[in-house]
C-alpha positions as CSV (number, residue, x, y, z in Angstrom):
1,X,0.0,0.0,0.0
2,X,2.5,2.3,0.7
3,X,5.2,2.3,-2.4
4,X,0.8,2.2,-4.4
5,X,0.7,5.3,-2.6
6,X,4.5,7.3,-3.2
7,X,4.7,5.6,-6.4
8,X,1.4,5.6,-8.2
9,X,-0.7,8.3,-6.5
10,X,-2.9,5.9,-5.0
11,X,-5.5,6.9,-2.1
12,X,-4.0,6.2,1.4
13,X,-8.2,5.2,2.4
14,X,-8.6,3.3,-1.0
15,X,-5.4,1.4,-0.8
16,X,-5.6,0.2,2.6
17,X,-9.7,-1.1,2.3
18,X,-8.3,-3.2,-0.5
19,X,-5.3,-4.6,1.1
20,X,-6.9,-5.1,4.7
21,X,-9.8,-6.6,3.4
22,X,-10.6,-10.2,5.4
23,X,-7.9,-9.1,8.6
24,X,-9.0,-9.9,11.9
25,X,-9.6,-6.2,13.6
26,X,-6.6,-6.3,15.6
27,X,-4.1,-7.3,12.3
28,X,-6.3,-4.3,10.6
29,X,-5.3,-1.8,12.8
30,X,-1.7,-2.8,13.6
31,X,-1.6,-2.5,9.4
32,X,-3.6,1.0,9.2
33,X,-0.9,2.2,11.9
34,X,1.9,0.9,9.9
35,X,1.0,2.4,6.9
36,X,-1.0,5.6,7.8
37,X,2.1,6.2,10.2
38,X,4.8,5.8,7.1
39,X,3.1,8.0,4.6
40,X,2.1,10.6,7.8
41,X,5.4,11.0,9.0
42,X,7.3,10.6,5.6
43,X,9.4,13.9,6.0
44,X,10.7,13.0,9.4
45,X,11.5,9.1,8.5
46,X,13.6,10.6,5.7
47,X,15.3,13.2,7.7
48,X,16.5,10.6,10.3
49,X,17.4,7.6,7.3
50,X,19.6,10.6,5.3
51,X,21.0,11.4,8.9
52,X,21.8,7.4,8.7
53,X,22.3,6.2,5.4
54,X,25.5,6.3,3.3
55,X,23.9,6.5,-0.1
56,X,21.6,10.1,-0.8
57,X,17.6,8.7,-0.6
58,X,17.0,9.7,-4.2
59,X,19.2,6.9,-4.9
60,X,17.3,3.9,-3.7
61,X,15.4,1.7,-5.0
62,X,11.6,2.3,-4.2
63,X,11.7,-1.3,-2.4
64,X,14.2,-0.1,-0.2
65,X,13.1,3.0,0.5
66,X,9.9,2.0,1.7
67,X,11.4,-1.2,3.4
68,X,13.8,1.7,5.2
69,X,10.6,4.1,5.8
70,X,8.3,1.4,7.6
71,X,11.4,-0.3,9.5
72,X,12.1,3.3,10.8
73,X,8.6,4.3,11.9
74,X,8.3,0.5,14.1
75,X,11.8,1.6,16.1
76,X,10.9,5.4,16.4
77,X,7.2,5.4,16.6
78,X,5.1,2.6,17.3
79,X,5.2,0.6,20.3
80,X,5.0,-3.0,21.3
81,X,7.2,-4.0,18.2
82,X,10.2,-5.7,18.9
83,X,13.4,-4.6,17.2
84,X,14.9,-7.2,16.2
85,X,11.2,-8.0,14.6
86,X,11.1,-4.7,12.8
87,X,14.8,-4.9,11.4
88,X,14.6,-8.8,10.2
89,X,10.9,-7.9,8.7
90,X,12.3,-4.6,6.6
91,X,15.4,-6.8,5.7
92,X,12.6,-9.2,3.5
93,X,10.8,-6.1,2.5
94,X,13.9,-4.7,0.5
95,X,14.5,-7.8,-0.9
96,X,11.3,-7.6,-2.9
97,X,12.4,-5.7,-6.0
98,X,9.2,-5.4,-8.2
99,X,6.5,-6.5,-6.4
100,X,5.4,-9.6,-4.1
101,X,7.2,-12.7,-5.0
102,X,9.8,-11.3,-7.3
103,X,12.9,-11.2,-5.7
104,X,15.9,-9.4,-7.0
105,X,19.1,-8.2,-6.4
106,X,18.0,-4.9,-5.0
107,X,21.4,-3.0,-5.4
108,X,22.5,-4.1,-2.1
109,X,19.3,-3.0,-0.7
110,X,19.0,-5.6,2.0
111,X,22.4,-5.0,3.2
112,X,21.9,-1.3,3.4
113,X,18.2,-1.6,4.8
114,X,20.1,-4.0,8.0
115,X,22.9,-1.2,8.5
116,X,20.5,1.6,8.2
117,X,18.3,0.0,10.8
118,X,20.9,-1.2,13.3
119,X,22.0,2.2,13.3
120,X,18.7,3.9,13.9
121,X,18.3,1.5,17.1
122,X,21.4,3.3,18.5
123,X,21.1,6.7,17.4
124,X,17.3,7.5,15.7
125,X,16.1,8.8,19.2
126,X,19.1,11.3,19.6
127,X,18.0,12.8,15.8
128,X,14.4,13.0,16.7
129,X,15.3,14.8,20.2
130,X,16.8,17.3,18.4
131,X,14.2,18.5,16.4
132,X,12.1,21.6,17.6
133,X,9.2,23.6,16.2
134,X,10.5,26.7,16.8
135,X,9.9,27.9,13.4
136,X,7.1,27.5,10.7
137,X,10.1,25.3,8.7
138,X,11.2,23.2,11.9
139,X,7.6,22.5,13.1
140,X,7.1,21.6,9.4
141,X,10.2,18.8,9.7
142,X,9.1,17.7,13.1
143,X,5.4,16.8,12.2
144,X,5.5,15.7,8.9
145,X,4.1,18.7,6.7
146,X,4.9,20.8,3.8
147,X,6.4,23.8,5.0
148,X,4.3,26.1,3.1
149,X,0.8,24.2,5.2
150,X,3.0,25.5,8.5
151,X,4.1,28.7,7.3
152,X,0.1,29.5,6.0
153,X,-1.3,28.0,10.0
154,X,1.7,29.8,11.6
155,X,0.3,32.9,10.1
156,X,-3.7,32.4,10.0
157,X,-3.7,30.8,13.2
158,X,-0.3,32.1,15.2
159,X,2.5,30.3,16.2
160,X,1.2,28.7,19.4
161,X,-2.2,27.4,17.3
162,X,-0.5,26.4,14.8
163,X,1.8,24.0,16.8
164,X,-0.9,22.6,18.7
165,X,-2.6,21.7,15.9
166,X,0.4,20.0,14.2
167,X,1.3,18.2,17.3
168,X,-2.0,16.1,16.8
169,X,-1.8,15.7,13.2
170,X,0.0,12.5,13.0
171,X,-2.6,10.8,15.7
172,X,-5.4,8.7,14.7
173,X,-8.7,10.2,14.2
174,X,-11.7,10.2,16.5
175,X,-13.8,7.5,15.2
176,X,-17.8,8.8,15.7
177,X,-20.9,7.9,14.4
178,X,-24.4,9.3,13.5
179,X,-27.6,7.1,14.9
180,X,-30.1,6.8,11.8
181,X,-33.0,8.3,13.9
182,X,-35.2,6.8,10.5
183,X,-34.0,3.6,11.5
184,X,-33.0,2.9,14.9
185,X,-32.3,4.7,18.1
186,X,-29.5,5.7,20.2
187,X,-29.9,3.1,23.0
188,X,-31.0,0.0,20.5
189,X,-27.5,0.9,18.8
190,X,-25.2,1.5,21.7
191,X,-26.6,-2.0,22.8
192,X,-25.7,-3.9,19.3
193,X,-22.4,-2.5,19.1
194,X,-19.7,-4.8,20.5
195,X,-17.4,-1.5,21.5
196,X,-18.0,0.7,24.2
197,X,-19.4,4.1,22.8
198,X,-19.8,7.7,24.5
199,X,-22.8,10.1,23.5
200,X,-21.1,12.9,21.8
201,X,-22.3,16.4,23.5
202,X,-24.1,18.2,21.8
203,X,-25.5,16.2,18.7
204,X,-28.3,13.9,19.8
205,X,-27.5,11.4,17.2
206,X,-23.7,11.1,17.5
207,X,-21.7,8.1,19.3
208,X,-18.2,8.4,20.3
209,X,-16.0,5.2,19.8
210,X,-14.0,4.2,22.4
211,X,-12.1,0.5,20.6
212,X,-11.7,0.0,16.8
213,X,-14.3,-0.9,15.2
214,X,-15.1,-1.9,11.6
215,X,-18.4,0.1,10.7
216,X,-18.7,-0.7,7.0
217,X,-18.5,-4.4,7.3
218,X,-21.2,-4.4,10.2
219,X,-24.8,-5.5,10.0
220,X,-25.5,-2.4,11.8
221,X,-24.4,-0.4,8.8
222,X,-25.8,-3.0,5.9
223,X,-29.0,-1.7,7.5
224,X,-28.9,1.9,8.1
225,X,-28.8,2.0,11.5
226,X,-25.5,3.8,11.0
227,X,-23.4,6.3,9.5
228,X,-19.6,6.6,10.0
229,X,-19.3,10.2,10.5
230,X,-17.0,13.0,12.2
231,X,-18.8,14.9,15.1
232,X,-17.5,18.0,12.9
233,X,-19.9,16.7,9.9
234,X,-22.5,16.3,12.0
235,X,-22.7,19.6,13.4
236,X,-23.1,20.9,9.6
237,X,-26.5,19.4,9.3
238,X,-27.6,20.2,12.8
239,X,-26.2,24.3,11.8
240,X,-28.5,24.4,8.7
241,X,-31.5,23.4,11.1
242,X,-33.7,21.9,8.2
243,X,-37.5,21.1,9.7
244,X,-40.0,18.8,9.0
245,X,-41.7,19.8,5.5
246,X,-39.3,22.0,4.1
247,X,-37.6,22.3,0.8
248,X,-33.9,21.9,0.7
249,X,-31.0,21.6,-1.6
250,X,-28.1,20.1,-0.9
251,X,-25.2,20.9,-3.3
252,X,-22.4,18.6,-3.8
253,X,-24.1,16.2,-1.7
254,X,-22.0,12.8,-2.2
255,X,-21.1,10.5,-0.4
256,X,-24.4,11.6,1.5
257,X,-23.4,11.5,5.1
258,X,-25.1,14.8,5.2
259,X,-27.9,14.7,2.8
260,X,-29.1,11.5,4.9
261,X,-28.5,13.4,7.9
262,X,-30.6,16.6,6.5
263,X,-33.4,13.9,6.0
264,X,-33.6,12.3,9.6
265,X,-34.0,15.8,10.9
266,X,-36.7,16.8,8.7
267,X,-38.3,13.1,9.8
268,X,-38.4,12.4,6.3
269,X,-41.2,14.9,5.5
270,X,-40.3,17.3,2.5
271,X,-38.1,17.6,0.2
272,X,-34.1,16.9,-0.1
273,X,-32.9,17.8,-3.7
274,X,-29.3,16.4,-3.7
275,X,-27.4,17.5,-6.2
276,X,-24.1,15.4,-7.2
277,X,-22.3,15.8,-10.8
278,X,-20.6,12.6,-11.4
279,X,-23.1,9.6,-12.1
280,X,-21.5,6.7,-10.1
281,X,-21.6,8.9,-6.9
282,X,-25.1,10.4,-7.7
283,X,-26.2,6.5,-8.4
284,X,-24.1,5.7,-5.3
285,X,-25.7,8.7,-3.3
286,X,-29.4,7.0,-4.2
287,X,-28.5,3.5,-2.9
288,X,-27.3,5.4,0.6
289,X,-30.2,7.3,0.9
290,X,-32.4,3.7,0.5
291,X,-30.5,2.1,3.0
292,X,-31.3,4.6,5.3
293,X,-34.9,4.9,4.9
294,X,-34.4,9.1,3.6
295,X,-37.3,8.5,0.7
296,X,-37.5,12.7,0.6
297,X,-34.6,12.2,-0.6
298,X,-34.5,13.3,-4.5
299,X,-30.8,12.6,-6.3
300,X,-30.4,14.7,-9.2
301,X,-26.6,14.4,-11.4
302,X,-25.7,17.5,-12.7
303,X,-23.5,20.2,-11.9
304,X,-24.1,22.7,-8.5
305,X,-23.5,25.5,-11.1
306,X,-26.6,24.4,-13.0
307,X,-28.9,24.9,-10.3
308,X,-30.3,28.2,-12.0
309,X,-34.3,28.4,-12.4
310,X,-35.2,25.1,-10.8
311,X,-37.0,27.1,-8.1
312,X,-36.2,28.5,-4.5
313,X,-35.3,26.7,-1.5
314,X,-36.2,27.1,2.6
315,X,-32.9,25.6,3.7
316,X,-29.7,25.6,1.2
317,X,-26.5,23.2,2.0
318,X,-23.0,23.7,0.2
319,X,-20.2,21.5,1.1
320,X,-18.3,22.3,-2.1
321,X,-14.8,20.8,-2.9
322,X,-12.4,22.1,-0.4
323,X,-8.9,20.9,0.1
324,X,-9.7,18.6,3.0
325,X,-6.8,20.2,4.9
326,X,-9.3,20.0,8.5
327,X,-8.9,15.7,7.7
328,X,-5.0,15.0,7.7
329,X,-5.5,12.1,10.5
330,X,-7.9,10.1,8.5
331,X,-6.7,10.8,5.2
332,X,-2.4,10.9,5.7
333,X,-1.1,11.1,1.8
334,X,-3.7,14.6,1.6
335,X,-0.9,16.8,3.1
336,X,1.6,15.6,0.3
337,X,-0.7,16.4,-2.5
338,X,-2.4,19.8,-1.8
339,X,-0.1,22.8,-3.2
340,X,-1.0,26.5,-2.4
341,X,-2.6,26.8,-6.0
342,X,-5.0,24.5,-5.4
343,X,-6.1,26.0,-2.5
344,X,-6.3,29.1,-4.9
345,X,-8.3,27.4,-7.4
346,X,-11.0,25.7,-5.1
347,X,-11.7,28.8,-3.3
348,X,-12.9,30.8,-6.8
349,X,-14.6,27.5,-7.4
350,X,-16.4,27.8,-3.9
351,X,-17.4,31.4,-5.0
352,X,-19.0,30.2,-7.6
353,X,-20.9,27.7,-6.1
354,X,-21.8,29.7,-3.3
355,X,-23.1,32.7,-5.3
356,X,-25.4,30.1,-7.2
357,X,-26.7,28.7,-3.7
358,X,-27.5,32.6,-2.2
359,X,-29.7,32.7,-5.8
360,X,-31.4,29.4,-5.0
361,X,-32.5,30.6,-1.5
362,X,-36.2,31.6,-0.7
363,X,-36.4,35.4,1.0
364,X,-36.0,34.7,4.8
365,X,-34.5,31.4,4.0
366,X,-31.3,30.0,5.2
367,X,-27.7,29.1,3.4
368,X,-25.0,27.0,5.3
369,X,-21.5,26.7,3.8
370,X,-19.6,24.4,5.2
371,X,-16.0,22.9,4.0
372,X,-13.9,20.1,6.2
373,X,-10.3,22.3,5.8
374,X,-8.5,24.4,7.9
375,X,-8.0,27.3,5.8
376,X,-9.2,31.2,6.0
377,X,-8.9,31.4,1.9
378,X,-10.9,29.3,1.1
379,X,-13.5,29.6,4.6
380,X,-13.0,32.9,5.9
381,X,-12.6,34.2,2.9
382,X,-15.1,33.4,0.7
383,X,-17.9,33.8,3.1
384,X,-16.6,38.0,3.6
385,X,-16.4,38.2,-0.1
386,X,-20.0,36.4,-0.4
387,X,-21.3,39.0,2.3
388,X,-20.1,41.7,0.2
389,X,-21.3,41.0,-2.8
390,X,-24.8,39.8,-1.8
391,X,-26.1,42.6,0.4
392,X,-29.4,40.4,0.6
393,X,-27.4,38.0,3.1
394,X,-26.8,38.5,6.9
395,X,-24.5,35.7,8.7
396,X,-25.4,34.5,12.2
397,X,-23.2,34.7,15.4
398,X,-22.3,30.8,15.4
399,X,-19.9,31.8,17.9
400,X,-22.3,32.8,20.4
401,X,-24.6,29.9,19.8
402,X,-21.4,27.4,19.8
403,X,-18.9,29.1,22.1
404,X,-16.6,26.1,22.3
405,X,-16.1,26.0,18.8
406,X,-15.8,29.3,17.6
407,X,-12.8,31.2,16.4
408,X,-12.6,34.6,18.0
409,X,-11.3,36.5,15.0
410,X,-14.3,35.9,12.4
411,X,-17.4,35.4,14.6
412,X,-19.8,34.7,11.6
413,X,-18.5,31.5,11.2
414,X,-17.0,28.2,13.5
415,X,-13.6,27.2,12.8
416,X,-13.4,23.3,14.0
417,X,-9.8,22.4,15.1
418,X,-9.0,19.0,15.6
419,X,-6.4,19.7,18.7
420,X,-9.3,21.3,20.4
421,X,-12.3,20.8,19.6
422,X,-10.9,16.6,19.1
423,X,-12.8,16.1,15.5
424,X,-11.9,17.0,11.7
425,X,-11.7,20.7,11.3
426,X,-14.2,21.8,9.5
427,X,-15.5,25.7,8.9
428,X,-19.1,26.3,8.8
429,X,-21.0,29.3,8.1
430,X,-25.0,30.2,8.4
431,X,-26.6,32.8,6.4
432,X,-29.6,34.4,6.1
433,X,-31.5,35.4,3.1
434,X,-33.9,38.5,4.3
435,X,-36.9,39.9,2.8
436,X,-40.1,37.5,3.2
């Protein structure tokens, strides 16, 4: 999974479903550790094997590399793994050459891998101590990020911020989910689940999960009891407030942890108009919203920008395409392929989807913008410039209805941190339409 991931652009999420599938739970996550861990912590692991390795990294074979990657993270990050167990298991790894079962030569790769190792077991704790985060370039190095991510946190969110939030980065994700209130109920689901599970404050319908547990392969999910789905993504729905009989559009709405969400709260009476532009997850969005019983539900494929005189909405939804920089725990290759242009380029993308919401929402109606980054160009940002441009528009004080969550600089909107507030970071903003 991991040399899929460096070496062919492959999904971290994707990659790892596909390789795990059939492991017992406690092999799956000793696996997602392994290989979330090596492509999260990729900059450090490289720092300390260059400190170690008498050949420049460039010049190794992708087998070794990785093989010197993963045997690193076992001796510097991971405990309960013997060392002699992570050296001896890194030595085979190198000696794969192009893929399982095809041994070869390596270069010496082996050899190296061994030394490499035996070395780190000696002196990879000293290199690690010595890094800092006194600076946007060293906090970069010591967590694992681009140094332009650090440098943009460092100044959006200041220095201190900015290292907290790194410092949780590289941890694994909270792992919550959403009751279907159309299908079940809290206390029939905390009594089917075979791990412990905490109600999450604040969202009726939300279980925290205290052990690992496997929610897509679970009978629970197959029928709709249950939604994997971050306390931050939850809030969004329960922000937009949609009631029983209204009409609302939800742009952008796939994978549909939201849209199904929207549709529980409105006790599946009214109208949901999902909107999705790619066909396999609009047909993908429908089969979801069966499972879970939202028959208000109404998927339609085409693009948000189309939405245009197809009549006005009570409550509007846009999630748009963000850079996902608020999800770096669940989704670890993200930080290594987000570049400041794209950041650029989603957030005049987000204006335009935003603008065509505002003209798809009733007088007195309601608009929620929500995007699961960390990330005041493309948050912060658009939602001023929105404000400006659509004098018709009024945004609420989320701060002073969530206090815990807000961000004192920009009270129109929540900024979600995950070192805080201990979910994905998400931004979420509510406006108002006036008139009548």
């Amino acid at each position: 999974m991991i040399r899929r991931v460096f070496e062919h652009g492959a999904y971290a999420d994707r990659a790892m479903h596909a390789e795990a599938a059939g492991l017992a739970p406690r092999e799956r996550a000793f696996a997602m550790a392994l290989a979330y861990g090596t492509v999260q912590r990729r900059a450090t692991l490289d720092h300390v094997a260059a400190r170690l390795c008498s050949r420049p990294l460039p010049e190794l074979e992708p087998p070794v590399l990785a093989a010197l990657r993963v045997g690193l993270l076992q001796l510097l990050f991971l405990d309960g793994v013997a060392e002699h167990a992570a050296v001896n298991e890194s030595v085979e790894l190198a000696k794969l050459a192009n893929g399982p079962g095809r041994r070869g030569p390596g270069r010496g790769g082996a050899p190296l891998v061994n030394a490499v190792l035996r070395r780190a077991i000696r002196e990879g704790r000293g290199i690690l101590d010595a890094l800092d985060d006194r600076t946007p370039e060293q906090a970069a190095l010591m967590h694992s990020l681009p140094v332009w991510l650090a440098e943009r946190w460092w100044r959006e969110l200041g220095a201190d911020r900015a290292r907290a939030l790194m410092g949780v980065l590289n941890q694994p994700a909270e792992s919550a989910l959403r009751v279907n209130t159309l299908r079940s109920t809290i206390g029939d689901v905390r009594a089917r689940l075979p791990v412990p599970a905490r109600p999450a404050p604040g969202l009726p319908e939300g279980l925290v999960l205290e052990a690992p547990f496997d929610a897509h392969a679970s009978a629970l999910f197959e029928t709709g009891a249950i939604m994997p789905q971050s306390r931050g993504s939850m809030l969004v729905a329960r922000v937009l407030d949609p009631r029983p009989g209204d009409r609302v559009l939800d742009l952008c709405a796939a994978p549909g942890a939201k849209t199904t969400q929207l549709a529980a709260l409105m006790q599946d009476a009214g109208e949901v108009v999902a909107v999705e532009r790619h066909r396999g997850r609009a047909e993908a969005l429908g089969r979801t919203c069966r499972r879970m019983g939202a028959s208000c539900v109404r998927v339609e494929c085409r693009d948000a920008l189309s939405v245009r005189a197809h009549g006005l909405y009570d409550r509007v939804l846009v999630d748009p395409p963000c850079s996902g920089l608020g999800t770096l725990q669940a989704r670890p290759d993200l930080r290594w392929r987000v570049v400041p242009g794209t950041v650029a380029e989603l957030a005049a993308l987000q204006r335009r989807i935003l603008a065509v919401a505002g003209e798809a929402t009733a007088p007195a109606g309601v608009l929620a913008y929500s995007l699961c980054t960390i990330s005041r160009q493309e948050g912060e940002e658009v939602v001023r410039w929105f404000l400006r441009t659509h004098p018709e528009f009024v945004a609420d004080d989320l701060g002073a209805v969530h206090p815990d969550w807000s961000e004192p600089s920009f009270r129109s909107g929540l900024q979600l941190l995950p070192d805080r507030d201990g979910t994905d970071g998400f931004f979420i903003a509510r406006l108002r339409r006036t008139g009548s």
